[in-house]
LUMZAKE-422618 format. One record per atom (N, C-alpha, C): x, y, z; residue in three letters. Coordinates in pm, whole numbers, padded with zeros to 5 digits, always signed. Atoms other than C-alpha are relative to their C-alpha. Layout:
<nodes>
XYZALA;...
</nodes>
This chain:
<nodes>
+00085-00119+00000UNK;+00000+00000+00000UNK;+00089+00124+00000UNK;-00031-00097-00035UNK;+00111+00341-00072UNK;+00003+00104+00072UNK;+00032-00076-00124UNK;+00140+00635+00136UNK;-00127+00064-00080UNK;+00161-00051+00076UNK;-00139+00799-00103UNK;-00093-00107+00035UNK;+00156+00121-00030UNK;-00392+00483-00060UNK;+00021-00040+00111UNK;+00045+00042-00138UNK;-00331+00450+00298UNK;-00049+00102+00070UNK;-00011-00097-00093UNK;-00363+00803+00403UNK;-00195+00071-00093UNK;+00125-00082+00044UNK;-00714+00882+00184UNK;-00095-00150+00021UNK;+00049+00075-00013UNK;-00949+00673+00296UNK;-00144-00016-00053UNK;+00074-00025+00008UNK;-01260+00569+00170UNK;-00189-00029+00108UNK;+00097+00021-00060UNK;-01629+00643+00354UNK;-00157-00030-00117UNK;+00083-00003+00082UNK;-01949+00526+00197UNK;-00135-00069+00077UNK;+00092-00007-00050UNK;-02223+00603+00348UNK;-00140-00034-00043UNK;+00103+00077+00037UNK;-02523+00333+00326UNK;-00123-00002+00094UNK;+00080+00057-00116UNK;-02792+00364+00621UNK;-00121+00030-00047UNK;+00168-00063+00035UNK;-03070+00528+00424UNK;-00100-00117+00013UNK;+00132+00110+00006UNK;-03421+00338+00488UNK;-00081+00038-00103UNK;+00027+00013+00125UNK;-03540+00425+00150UNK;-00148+00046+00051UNK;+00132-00072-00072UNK;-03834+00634+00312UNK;-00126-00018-00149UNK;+00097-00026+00124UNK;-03985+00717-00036UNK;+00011-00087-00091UNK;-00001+00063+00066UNK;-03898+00392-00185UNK;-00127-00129+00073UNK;+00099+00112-00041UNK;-04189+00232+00034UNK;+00057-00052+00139UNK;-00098+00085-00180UNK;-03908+00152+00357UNK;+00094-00077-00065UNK;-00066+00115+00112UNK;-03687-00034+00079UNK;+00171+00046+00054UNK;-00119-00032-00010UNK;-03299+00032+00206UNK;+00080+00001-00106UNK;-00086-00014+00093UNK;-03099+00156-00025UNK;+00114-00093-00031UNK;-00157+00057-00003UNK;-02777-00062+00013UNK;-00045-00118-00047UNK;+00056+00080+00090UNK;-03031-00332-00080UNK;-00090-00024-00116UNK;+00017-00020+00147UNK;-03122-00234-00417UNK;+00067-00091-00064UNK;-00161+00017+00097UNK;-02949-00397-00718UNK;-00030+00079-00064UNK;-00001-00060+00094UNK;-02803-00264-00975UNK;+00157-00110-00035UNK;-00082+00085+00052UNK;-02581-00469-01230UNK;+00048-00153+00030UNK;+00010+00156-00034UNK;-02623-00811-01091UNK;+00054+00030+00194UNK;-00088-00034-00126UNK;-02473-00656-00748UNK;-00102+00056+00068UNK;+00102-00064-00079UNK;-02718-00518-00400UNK;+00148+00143-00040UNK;-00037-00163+00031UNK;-02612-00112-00438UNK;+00152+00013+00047UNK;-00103-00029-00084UNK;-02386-00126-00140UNK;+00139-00099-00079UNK;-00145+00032+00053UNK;-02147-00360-00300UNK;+00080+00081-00107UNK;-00048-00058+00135UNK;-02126-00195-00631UNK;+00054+00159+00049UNK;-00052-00082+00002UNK;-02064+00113-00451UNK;+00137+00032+00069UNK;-00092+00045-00104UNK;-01802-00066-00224UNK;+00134+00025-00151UNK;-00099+00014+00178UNK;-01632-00168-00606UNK;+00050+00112+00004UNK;-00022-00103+00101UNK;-01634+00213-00737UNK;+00128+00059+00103UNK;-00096-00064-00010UNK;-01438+00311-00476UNK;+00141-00047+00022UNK;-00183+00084+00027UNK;-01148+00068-00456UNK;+00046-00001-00140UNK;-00065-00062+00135UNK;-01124+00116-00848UNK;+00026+00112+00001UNK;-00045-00132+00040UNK;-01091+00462-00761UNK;+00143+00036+00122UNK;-00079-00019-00103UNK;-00815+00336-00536UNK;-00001+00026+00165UNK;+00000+00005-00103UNK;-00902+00373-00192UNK;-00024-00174+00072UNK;-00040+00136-00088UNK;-00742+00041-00015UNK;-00124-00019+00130UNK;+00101-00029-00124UNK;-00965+00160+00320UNK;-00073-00010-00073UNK;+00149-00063+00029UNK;-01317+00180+00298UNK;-00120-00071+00132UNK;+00116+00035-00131UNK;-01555+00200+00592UNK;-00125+00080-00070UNK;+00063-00052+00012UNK;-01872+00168+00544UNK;-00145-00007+00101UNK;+00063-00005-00145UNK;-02160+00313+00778UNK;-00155-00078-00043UNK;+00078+00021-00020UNK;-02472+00131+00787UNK;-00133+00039+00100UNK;+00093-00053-00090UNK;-02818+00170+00945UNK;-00115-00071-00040UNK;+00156+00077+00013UNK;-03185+00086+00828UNK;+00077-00174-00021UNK;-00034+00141+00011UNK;-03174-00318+00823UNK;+00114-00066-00011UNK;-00158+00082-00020UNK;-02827-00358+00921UNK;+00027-00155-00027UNK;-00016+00151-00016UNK;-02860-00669+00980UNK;+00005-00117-00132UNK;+00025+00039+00130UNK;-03005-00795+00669UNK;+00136+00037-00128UNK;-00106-00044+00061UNK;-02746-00610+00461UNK;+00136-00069+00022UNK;-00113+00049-00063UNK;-02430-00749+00669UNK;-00044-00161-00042UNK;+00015+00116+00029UNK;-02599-01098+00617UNK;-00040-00037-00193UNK;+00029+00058+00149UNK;-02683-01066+00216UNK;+00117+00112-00093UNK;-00110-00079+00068UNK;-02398-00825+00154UNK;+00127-00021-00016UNK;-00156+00065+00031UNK;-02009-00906+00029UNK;+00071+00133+00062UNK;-00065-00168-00084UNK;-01869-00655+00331UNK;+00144-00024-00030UNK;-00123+00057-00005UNK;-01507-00831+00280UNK;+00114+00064+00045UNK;-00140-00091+00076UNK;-01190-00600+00346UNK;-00063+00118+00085UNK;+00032-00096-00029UNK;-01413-00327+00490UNK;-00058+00039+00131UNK;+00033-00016-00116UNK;-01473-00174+00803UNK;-00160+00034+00014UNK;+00126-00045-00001UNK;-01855-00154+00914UNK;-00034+00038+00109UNK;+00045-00089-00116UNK;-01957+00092+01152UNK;-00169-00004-00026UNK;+00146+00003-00051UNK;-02328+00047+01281UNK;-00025+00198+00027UNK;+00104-00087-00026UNK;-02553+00391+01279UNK;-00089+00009+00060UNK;+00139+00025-00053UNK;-02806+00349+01571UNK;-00115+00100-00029UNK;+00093-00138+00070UNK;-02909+00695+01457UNK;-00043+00052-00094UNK;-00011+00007+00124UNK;-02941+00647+01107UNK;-00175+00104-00070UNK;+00104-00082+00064UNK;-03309+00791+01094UNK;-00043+00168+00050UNK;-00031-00158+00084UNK;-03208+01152+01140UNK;+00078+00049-00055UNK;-00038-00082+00127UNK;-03048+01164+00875UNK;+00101-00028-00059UNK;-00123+00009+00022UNK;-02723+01127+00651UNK;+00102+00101+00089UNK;-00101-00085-00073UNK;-02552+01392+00889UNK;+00029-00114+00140UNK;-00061+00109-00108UNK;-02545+01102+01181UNK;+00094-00089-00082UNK;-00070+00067+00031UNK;-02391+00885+00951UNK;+00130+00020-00039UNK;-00133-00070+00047UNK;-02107+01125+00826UNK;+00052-00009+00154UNK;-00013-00041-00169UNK;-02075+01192+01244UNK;+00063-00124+00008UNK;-00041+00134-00040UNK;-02030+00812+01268UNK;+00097-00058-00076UNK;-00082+00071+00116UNK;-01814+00733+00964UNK;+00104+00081+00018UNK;-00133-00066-00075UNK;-01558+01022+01055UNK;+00050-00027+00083UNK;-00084+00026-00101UNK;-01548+00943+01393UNK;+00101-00151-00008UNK;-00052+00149+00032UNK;-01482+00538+01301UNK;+00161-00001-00070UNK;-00113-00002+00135UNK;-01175+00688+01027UNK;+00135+00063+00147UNK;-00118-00137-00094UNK;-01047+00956+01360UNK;+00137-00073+00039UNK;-00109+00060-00026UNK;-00799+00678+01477UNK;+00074-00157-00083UNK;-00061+00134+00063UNK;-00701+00469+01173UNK;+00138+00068-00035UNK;-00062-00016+00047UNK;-00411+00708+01088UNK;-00052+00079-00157UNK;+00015-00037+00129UNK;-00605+00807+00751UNK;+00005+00131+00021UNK;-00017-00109+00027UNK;-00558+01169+00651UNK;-00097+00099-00081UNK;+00113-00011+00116UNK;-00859+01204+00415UNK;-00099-00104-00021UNK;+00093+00078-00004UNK;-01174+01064+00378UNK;-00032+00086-00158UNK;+00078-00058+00124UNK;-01324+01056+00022UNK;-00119-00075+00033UNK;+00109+00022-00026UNK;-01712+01045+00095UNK;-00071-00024-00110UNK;+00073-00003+00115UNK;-01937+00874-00144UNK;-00152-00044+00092UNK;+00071+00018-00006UNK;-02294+00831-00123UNK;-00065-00162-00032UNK;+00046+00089+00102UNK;-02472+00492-00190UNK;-00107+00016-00096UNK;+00094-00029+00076UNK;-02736+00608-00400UNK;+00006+00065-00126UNK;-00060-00101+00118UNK;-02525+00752-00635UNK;+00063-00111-00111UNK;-00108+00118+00047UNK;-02429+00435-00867UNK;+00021+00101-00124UNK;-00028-00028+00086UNK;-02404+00681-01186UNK;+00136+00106+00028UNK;-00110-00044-00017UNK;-02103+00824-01034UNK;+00104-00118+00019UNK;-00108+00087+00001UNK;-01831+00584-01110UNK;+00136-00011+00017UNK;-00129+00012-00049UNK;-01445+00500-01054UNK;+00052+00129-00084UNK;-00097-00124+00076UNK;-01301+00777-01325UNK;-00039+00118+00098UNK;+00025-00095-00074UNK;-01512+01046-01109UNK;+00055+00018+00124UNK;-00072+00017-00168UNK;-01398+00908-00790UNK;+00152+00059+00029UNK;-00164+00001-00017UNK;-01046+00885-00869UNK;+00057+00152-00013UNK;-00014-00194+00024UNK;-01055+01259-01015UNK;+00002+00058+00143UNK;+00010-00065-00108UNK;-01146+01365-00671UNK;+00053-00001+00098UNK;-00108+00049-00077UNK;-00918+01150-00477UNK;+00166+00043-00054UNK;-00133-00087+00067UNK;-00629+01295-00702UNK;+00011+00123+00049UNK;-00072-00142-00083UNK;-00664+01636-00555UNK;+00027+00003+00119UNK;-00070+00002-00157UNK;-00545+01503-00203UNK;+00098+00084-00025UNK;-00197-00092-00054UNK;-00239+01738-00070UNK;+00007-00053+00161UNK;-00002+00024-00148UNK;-00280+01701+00252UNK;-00115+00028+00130UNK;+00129-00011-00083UNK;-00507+01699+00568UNK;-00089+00090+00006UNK;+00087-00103+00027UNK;-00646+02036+00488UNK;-00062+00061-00107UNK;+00048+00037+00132UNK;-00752+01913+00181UNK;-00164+00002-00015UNK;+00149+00037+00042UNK;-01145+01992+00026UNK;-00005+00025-00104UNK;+00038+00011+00111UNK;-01250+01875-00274UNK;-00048-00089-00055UNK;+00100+00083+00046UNK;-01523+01776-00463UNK;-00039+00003-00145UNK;+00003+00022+00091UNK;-01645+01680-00743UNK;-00150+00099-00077UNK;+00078-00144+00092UNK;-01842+01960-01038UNK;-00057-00097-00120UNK;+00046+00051+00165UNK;-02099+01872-01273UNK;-00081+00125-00067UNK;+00097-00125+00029UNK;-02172+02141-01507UNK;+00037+00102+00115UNK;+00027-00098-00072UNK;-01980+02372-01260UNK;-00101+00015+00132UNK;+00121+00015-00117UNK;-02280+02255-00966UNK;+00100-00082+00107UNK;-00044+00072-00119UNK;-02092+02133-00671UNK;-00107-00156+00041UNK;+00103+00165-00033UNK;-02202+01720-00621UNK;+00098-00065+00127UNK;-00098+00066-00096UNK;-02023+01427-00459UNK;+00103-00078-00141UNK;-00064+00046-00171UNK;-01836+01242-00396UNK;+00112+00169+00073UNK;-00068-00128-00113UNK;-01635+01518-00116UNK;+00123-00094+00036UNK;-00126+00064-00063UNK;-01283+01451-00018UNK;+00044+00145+00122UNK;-00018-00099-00118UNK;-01222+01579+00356UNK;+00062-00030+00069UNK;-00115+00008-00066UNK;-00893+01644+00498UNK;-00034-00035+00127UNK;-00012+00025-00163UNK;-00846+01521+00885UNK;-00047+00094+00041UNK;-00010-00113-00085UNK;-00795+01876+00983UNK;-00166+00058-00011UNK;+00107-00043-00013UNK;-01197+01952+00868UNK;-00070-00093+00049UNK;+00097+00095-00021UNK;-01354+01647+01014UNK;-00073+00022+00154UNK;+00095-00004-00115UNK;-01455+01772+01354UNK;-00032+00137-00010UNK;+00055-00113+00069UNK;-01540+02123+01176UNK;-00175-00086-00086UNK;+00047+00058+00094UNK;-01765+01882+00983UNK;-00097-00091+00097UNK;+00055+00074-00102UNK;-01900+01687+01263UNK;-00109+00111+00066UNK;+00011-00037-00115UNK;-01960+01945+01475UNK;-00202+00087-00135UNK;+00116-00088+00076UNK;-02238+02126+01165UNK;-00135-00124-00086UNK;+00048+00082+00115UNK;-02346+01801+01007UNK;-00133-00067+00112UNK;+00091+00035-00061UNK;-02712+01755+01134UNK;-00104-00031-00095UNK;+00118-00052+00081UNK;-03034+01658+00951UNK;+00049-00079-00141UNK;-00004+00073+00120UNK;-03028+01490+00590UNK;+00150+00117-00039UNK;-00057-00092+00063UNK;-02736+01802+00534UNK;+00135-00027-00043UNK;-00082+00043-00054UNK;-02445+01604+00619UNK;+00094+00096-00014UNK;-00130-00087-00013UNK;-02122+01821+00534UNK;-00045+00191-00079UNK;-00012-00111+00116UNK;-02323+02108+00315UNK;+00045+00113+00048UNK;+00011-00112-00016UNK;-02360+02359+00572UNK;+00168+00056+00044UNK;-00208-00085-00005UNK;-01918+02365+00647UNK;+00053+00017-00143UNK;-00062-00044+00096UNK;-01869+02357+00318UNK;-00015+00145-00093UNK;+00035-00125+00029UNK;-02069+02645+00239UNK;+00100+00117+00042UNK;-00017-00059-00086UNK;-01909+02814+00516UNK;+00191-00026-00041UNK;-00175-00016+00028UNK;-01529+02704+00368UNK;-00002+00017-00162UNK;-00034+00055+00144UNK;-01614+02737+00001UNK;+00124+00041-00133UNK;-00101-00083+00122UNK;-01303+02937-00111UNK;+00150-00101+00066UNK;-00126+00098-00013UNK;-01085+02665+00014UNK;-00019-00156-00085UNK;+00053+00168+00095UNK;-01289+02367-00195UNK;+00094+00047-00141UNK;-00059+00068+00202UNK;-01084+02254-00508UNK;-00127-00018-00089UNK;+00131+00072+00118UNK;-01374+02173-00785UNK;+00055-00049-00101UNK;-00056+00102+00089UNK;-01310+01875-01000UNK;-00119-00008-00116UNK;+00108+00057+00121UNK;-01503+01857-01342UNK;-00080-00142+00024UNK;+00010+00110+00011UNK;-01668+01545-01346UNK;-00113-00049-00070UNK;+00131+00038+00079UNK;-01987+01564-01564UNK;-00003-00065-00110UNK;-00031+00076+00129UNK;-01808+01433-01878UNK;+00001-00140+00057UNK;-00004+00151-00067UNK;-01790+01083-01667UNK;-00084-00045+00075UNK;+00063+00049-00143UNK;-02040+01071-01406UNK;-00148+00068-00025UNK;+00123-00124+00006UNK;-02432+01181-01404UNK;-00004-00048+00166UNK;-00011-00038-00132UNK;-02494+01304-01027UNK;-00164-00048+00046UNK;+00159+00046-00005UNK;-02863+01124-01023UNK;+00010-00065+00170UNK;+00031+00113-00104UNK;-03013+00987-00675UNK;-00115-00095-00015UNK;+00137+00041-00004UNK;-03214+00714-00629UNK;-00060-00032+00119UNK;+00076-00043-00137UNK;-03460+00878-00375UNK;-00199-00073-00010UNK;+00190+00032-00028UNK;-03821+00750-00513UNK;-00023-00102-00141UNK;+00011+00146+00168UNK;-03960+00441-00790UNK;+00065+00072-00101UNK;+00015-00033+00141UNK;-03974+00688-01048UNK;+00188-00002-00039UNK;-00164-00002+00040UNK;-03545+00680-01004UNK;+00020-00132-00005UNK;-00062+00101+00037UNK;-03550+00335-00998UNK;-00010-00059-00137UNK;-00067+00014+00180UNK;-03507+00342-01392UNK;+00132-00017-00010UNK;-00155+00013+00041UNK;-03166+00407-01356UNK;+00080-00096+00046UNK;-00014+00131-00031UNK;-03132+00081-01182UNK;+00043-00136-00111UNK;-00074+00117+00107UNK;-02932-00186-01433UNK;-00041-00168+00009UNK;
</nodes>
């Protein structure tokens, strides 16, 4: 392992209970013969990140028992239903004492963001006071790569479905912005009518 793929780690945050998909958990979707959470486990070790913790929540259980976790750290969310900002809270704190230096944050609901996007974003590491994310069309999306030095800046604001928006707002002349619309569409899938984009 290099010092680059040991020191950027990746988080990928899975606990959603798929509220508007009927109660359906996201992480157990498929897409491409794969449940969500794996395929989004894949995108980010092709985009190089050796680490990857990922946080769980709605139907843990189920997931951990029909999911290929292998290699990856899984941090439990007891608080998972207010919101993706508990789960960023829980997936930072889980990274605070591995030594990593950077967390690149992906979403699971995001499978049309793939390894070329990822890796783009994980390429602008420098160092722990590193933010940068990924641009479609110039629109600030994900995945987010967040130095050490902002993670309890990031903790301390991340409440509510908002998870990191409202520090980044609040740092946005220190964010890098990475193109990434030529490779990646920034789609969620939040309700049926998105599960089209489902493979």
């Amino acid at each position: 392992m290099t010092d680059t793929e040991d020191q950027v780690a990746g988080l990928l945050l899975a606990a959603g209970g798929g509220r508007r998909l009927g109660g359906r958990p996201k992480a157990l979707l498929e897409h491409r013969g794969h449940l969500l959470v794996e395929h989004a486990i894949a995108v980010l070790r092709a985009a190089g990140c050796a680490r990857v913790h990922v946080v769980l929540g709605a139907r843990a259980e189920d997931v951990r028992a029909r999911a290929a976790l292998d290699g990856c750290v899984v941090v439990d969310n007891p608080g998972w239903e207010q919101g993706m900002g508990s789960s960023l809270r829980a997936g930072l704190a889980s990274l605070a004492t591995t030594g990593a230096k950077a967390a690149l944050v992906s979403l699971v609901d995001q499978p049309g963001i793939g390894a070329e996007a990822m890796a783009r974003v994980r390429a602008g590491y420098r160092d722990e006071t590193s933010l940068v994310s990924a641009a479609y069309a110039g629109v600030r999306g994900h995945p987010v790569l967040l130095g050490a030095a902002h993670w309890a800046g990031v903790s301390a604001t991340a409440t509510g479905d908002r998870g990191a928006r409202a520090y980044l707002r609040e740092h946005e002349a220190e964010i890098t912005l990475v193109e990434c619309g030529d490779v990646g569409r920034a789609y969620d899938i939040d309700t049926e009518a998105d599960l089209r984009h489902l493979e």
